[in-house]
PDB file as gemmi writes it, atoms N, CA and C in Angstrom:
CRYST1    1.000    1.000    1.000  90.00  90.00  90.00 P 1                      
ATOM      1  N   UNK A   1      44.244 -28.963 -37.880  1.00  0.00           N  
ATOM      2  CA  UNK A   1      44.656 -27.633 -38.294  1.00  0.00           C  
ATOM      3  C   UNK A   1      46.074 -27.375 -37.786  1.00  0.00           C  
ATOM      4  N   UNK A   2      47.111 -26.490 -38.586  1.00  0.00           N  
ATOM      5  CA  UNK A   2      48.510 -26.551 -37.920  1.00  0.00           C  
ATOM      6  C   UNK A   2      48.487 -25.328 -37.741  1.00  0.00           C  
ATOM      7  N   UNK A   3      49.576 -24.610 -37.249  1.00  0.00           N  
ATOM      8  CA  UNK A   3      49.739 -23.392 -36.302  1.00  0.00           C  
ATOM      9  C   UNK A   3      49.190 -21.714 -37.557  1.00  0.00           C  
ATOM     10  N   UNK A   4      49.198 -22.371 -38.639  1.00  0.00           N  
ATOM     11  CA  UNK A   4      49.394 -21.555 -39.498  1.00  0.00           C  
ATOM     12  C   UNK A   4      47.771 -20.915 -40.429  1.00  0.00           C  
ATOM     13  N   UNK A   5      47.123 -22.064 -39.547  1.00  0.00           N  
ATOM     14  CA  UNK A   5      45.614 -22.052 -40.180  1.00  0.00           C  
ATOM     15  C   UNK A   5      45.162 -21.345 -39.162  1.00  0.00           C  
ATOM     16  N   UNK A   6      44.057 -20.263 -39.961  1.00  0.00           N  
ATOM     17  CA  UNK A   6      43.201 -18.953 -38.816  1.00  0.00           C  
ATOM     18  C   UNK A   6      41.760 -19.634 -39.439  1.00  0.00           C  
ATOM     19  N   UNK A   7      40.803 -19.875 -38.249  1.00  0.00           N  
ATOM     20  CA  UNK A   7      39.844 -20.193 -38.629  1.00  0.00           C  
ATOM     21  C   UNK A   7      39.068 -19.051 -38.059  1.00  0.00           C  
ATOM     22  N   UNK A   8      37.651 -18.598 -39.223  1.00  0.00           N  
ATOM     23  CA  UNK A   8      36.863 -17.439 -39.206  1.00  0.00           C  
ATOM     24  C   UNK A   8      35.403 -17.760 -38.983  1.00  0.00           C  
ATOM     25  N   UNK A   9      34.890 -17.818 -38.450  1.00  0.00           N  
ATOM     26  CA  UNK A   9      33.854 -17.972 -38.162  1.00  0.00           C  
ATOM     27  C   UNK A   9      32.684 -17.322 -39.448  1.00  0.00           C  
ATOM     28  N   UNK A  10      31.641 -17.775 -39.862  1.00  0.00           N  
ATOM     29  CA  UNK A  10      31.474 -17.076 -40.745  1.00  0.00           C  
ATOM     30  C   UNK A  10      29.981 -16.413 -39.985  1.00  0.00           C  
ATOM     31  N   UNK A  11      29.649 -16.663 -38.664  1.00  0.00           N  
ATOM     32  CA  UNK A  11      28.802 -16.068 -38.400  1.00  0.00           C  
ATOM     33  C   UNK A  11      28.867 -14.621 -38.171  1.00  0.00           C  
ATOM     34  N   UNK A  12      29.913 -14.440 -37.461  1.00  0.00           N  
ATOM     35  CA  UNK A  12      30.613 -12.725 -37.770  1.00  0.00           C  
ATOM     36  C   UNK A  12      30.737 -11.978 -38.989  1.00  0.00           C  
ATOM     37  N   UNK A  13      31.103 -12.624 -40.056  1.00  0.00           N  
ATOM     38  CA  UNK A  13      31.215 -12.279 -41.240  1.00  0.00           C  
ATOM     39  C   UNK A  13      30.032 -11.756 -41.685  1.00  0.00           C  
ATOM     40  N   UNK A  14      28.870 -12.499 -41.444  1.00  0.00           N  
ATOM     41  CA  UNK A  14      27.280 -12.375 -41.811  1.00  0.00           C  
ATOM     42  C   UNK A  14      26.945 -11.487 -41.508  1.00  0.00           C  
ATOM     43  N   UNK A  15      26.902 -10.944 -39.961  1.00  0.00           N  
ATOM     44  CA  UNK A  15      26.207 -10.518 -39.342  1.00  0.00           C  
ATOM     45  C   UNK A  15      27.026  -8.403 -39.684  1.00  0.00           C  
ATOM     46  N   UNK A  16      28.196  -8.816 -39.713  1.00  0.00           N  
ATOM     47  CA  UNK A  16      29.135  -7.288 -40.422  1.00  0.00           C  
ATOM     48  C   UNK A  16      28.824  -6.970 -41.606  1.00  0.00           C  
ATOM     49  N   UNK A  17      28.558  -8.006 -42.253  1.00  0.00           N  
ATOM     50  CA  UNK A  17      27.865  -7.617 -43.917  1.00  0.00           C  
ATOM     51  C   UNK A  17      26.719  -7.092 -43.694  1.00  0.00           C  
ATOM     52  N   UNK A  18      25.400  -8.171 -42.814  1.00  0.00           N  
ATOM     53  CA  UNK A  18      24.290  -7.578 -42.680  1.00  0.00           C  
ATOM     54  C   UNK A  18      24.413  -6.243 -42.161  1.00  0.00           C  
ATOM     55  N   UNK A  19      25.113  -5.391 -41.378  1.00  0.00           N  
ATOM     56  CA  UNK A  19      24.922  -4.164 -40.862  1.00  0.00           C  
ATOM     57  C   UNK A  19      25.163  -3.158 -41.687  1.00  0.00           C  
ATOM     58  N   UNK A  20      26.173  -3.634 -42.696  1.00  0.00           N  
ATOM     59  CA  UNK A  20      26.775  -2.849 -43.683  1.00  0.00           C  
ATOM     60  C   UNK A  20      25.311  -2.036 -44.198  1.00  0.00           C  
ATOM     61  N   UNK A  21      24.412  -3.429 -45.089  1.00  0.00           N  
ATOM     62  CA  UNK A  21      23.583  -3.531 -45.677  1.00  0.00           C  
ATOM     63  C   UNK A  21      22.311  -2.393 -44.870  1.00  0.00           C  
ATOM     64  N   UNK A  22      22.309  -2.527 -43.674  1.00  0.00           N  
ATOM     65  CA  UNK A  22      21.482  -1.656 -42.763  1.00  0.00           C  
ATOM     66  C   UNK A  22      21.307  -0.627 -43.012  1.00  0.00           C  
ATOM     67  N   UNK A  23      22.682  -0.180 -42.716  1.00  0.00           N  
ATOM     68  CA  UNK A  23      23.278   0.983 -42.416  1.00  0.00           C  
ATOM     69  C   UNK A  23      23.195   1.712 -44.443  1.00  0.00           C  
ATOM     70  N   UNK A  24      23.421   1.234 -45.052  1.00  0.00           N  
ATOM     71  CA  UNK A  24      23.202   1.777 -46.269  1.00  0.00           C  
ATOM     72  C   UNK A  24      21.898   1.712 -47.057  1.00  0.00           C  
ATOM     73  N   UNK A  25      21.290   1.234 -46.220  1.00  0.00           N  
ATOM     74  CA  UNK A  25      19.993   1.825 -46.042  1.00  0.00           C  
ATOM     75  C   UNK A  25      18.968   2.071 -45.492  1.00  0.00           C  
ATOM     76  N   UNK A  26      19.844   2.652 -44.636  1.00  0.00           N  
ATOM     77  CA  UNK A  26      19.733   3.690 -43.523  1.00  0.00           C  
ATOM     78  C   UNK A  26      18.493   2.935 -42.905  1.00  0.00           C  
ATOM     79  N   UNK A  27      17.994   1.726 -42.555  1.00  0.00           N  
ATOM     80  CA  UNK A  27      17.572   1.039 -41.694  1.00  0.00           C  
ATOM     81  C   UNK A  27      17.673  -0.014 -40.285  1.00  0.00           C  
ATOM     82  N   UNK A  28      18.919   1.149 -40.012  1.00  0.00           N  
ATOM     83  CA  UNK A  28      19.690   0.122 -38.804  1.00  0.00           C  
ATOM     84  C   UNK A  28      19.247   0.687 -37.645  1.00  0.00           C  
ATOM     85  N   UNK A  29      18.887   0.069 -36.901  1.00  0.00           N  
ATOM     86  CA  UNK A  29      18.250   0.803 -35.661  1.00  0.00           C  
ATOM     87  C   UNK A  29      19.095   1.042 -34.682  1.00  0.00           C  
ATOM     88  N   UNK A  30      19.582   1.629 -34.109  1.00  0.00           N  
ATOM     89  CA  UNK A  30      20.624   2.345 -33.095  1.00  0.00           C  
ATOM     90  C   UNK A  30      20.615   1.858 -31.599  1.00  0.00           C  
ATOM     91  N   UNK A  31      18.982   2.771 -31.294  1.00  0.00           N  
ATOM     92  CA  UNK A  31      18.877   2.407 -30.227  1.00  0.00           C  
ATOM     93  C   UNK A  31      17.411   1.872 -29.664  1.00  0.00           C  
ATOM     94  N   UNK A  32      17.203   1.642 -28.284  1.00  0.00           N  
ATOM     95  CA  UNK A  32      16.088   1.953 -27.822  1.00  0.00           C  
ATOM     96  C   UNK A  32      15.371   0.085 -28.056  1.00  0.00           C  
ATOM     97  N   UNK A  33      14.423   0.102 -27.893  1.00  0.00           N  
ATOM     98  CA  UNK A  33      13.129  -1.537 -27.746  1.00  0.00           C  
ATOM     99  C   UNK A  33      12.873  -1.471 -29.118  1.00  0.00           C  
ATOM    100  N   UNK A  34      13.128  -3.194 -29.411  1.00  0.00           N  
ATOM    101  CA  UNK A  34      13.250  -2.940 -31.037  1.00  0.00           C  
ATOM    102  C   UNK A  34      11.905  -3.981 -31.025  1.00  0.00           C  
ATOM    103  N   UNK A  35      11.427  -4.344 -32.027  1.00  0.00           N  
ATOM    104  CA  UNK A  35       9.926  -4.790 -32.049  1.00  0.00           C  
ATOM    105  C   UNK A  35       9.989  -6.086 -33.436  1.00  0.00           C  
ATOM    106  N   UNK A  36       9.900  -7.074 -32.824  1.00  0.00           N  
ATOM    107  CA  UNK A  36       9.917  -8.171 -33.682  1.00  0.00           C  
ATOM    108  C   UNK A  36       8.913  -8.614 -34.498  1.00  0.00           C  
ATOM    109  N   UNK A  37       9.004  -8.683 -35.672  1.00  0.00           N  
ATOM    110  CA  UNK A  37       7.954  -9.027 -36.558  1.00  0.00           C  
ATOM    111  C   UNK A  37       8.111 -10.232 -37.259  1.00  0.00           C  
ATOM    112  N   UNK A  38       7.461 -11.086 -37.668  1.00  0.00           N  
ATOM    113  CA  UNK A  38       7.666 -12.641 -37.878  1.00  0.00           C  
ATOM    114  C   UNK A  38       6.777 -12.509 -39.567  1.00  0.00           C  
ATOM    115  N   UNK A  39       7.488 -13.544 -40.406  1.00  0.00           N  
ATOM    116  CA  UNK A  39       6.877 -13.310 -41.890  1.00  0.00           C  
ATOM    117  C   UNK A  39       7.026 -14.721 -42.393  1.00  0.00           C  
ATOM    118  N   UNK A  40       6.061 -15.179 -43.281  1.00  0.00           N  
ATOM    119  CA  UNK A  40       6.032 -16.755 -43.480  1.00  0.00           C  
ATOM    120  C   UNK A  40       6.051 -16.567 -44.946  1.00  0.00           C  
ATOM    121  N   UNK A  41       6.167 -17.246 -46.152  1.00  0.00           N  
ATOM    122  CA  UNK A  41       5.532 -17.706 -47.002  1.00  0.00           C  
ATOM    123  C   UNK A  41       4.423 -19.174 -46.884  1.00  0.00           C  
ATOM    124  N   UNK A  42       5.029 -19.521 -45.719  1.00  0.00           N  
ATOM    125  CA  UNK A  42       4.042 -20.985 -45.560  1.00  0.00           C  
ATOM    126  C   UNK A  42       3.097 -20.565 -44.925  1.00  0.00           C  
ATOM    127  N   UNK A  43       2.812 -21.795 -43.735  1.00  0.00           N  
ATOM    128  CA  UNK A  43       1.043 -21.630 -43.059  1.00  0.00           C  
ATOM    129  C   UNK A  43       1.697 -21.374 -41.934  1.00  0.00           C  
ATOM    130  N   UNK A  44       0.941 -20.124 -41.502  1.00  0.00           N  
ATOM    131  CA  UNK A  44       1.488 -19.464 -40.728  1.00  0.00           C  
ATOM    132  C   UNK A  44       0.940 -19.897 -39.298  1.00  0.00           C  
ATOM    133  N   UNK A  45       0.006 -20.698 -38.853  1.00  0.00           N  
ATOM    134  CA  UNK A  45      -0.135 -21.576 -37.794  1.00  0.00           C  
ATOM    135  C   UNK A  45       1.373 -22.728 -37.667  1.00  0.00           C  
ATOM    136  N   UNK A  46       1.740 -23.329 -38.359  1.00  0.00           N  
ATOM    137  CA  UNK A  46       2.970 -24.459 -38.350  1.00  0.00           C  
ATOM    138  C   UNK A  46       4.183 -23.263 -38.131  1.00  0.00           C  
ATOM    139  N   UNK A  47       4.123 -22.152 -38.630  1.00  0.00           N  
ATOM    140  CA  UNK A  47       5.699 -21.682 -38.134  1.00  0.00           C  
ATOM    141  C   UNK A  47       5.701 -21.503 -36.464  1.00  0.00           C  
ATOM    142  N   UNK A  48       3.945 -21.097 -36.207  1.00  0.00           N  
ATOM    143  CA  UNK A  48       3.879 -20.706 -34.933  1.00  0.00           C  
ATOM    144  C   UNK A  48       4.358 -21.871 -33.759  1.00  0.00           C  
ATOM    145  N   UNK A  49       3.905 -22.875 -34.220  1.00  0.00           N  
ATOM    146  CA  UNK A  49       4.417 -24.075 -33.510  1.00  0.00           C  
ATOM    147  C   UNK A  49       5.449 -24.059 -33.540  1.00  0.00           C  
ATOM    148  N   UNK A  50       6.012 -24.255 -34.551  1.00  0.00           N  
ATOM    149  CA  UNK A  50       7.744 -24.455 -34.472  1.00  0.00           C  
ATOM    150  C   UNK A  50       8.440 -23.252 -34.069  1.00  0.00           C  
ATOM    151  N   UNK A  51       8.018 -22.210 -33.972  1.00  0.00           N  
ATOM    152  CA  UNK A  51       8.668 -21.338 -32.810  1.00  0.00           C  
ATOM    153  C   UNK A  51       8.382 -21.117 -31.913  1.00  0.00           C  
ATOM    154  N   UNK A  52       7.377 -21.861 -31.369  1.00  0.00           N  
ATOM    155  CA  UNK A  52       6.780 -21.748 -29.404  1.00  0.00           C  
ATOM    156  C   UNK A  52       7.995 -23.082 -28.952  1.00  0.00           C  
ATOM    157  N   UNK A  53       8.319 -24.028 -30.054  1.00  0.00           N  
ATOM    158  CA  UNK A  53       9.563 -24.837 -29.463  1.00  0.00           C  
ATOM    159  C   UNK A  53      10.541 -24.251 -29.164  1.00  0.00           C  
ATOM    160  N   UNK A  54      11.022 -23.848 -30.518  1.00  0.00           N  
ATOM    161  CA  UNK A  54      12.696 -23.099 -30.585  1.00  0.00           C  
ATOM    162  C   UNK A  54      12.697 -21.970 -29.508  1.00  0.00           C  
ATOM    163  N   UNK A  55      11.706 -21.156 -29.575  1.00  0.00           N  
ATOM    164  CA  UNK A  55      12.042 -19.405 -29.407  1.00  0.00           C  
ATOM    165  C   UNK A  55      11.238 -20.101 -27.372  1.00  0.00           C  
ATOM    166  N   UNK A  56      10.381 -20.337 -27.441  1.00  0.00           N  
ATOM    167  CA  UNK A  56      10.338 -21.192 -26.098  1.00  0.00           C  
ATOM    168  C   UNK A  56       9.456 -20.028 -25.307  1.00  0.00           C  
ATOM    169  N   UNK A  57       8.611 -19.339 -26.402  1.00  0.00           N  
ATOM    170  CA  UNK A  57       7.238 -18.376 -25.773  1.00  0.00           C  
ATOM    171  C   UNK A  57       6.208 -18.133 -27.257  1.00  0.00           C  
ATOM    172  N   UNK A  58       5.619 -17.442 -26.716  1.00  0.00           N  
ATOM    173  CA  UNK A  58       4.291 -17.256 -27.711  1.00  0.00           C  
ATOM    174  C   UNK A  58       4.941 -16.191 -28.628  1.00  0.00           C  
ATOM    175  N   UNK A  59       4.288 -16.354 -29.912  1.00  0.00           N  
ATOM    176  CA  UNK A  59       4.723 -15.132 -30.738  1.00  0.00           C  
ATOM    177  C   UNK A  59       3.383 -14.466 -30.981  1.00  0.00           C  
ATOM    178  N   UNK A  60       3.440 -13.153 -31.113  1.00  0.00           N  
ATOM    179  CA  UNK A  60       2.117 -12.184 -31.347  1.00  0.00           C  
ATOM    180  C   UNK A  60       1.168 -12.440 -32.608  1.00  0.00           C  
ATOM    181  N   UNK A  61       2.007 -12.070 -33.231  1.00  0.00           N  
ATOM    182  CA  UNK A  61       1.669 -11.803 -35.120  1.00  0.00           C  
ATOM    183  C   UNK A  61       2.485 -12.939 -36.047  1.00  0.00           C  
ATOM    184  N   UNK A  62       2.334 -13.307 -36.819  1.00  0.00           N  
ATOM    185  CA  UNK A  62       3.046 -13.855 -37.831  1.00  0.00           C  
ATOM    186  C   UNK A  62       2.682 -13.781 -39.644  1.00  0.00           C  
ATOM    187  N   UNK A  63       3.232 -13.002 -40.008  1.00  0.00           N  
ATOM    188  CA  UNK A  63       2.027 -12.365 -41.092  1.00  0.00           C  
ATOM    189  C   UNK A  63       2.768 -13.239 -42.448  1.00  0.00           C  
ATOM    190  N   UNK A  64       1.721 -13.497 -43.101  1.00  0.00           N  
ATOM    191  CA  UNK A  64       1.463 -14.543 -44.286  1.00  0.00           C  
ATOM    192  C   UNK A  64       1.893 -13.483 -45.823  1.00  0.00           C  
ATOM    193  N   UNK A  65       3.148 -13.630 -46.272  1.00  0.00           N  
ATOM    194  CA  UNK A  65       3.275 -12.631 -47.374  1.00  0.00           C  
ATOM    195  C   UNK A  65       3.410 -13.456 -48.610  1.00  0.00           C  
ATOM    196  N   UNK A  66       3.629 -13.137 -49.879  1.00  0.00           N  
ATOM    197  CA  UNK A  66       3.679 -13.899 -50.582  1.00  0.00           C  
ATOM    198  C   UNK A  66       4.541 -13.339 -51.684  1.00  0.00           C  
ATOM    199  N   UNK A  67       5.798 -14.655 -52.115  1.00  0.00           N  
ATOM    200  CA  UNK A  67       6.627 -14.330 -52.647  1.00  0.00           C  
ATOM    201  C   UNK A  67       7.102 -13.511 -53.804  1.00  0.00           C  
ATOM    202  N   UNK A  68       6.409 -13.343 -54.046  1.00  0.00           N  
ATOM    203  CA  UNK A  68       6.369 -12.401 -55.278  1.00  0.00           C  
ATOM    204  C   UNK A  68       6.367 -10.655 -54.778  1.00  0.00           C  
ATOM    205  N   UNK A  69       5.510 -10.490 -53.761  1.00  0.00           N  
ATOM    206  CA  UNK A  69       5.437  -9.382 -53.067  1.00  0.00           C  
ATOM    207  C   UNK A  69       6.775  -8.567 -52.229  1.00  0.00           C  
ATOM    208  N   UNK A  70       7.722  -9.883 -51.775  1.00  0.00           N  
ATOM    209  CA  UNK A  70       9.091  -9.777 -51.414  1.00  0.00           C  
ATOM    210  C   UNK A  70       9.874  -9.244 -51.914  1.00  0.00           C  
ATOM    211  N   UNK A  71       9.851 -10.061 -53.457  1.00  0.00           N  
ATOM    212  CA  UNK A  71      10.810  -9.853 -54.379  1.00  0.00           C  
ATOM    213  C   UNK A  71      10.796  -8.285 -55.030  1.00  0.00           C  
ATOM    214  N   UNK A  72       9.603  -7.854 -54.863  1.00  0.00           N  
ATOM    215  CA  UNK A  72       9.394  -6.605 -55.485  1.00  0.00           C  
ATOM    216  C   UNK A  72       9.783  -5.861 -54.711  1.00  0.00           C  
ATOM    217  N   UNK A  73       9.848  -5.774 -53.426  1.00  0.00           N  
ATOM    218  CA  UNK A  73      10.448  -4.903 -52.608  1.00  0.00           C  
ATOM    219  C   UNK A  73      11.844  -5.015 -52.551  1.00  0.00           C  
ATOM    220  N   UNK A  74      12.804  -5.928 -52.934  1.00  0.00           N  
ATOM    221  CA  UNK A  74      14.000  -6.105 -53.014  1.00  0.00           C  
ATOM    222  C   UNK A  74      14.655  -5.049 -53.670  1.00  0.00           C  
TER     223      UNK A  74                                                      
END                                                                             
């Protein structure tokens, strides 16, 4: 890269869009203990595994939705 190239991260980018998106509809949470909810289209035992690796604790709930049901809420 030469002096003239600005490199942007695009995880910032994401994450300013996503708030945008929040915030316009009016689902951005401000403040206070926010409460994590986990959603699969797959089998929702195998995500659980693969996030007692990554996330590196137990998850509560992991609820089984189905795609079509998503889309309608979009």
């Amino acid at each position: 890269m030469g002096p003239g190239v600005i490199l942007i991260g695009p995880s910032v980018s994401t994450c300013l869009t996503l708030k945008e998106v929040l915030v316009q509809k009016g689902i951005l949470k401000e403040e206070g203990k926010s409460k994590e909810n986990y959603y699969t289209t797959g089998l929702p035992e195998k995500v659980e595994k693969t996030a007692k690796i990554i996330l590196g604790s137990d998850i509560f709930e992991i609820q089984k939705v189905k795609l079509e049901e998503l889309e309608q809420n979009i």
